[in-house]
N, C-alpha and C positions, 0 to 999 in steps of 0.2 A: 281930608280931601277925598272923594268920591271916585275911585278909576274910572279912564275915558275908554269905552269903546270904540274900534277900529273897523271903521265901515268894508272899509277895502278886504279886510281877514272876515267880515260878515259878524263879527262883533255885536251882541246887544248887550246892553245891561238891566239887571233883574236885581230890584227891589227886596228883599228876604228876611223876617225877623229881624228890622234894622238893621241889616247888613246890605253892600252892594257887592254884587258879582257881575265879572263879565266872562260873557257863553259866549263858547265859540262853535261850529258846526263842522267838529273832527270827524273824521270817517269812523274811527269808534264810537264816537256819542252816537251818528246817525245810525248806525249797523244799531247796536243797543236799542234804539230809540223805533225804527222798523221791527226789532222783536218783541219788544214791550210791546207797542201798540199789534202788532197781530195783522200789520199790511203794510205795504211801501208808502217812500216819503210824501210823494204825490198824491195819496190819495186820503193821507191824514193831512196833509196841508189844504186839500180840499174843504175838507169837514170844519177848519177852522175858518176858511171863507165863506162858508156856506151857515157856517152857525148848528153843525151836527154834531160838536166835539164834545166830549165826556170828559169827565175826574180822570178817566183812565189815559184818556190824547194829553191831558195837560201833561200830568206825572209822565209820559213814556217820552214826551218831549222833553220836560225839563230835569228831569232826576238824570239822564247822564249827562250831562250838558254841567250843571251844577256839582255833581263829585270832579269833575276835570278842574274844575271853577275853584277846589277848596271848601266846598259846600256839603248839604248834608249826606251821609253815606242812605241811607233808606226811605221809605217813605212815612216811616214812622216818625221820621224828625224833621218832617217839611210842614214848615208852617203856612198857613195860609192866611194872614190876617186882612188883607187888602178883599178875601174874594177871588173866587174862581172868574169871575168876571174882570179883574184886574189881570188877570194873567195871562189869560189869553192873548191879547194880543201882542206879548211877548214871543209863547208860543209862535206866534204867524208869523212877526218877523226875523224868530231865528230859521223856520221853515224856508221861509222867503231867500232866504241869503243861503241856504245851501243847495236852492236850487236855482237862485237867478243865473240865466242863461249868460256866456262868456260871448263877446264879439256879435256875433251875427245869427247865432242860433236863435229858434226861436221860442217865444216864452209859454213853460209849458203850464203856466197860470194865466191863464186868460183873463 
């Protein structure tokens, strides 16, 4: 059976070398995740809206996201069979969920 992601916790699930994982968007992954890629979350979640994102946005989003998950420790052990194209829009929505706006704030993804 497949684990279910938790919309509410910002939950997605990712596809991986036949395996299923589900990322969450921890304050560690995201800290990790803003130093790997080399700028804040908003503006790598930009680039995945926009269609600017590199090998490097996927991996810096999903490689800490993924060891919290039980997943692989490096990037030497991610598989990518599906295509950088597939993944992405994983990427986007574990972005999405760690910065959708709470109540009445307003959304800083236009």
């Amino acid at each position: 059976m497949e684990p279910a992601a938790n919309p509410a916790r910002g939950e997605v699930v990712l596809r991986l070398g036949g395996r299923a994982f589900v990322l969450r968007p921890t304050f560690a992954a995201l800290a990790e995740t803003e130093e790997m890629a080399g700028c804040p979350l908003l503006a790598l979640a930009r680039r995945f809206l926009d269609g600017t994102y590199g090998v490097r946005d996927v991996v810096a989003v999903l490689l800490p996201a993924l060891r919290r998950a039980g997943g692989p420790a490096g990037i030497d052990d991610l598989p990518i069979g599906g295509g950088l194209l597939s993944l992405a829009p994983v990427c986007a929505r574990l972005l999405t969920a760690a910065l959708r706006p709470a109540g009445d704030l307003p959304n800083p993804l236009p």
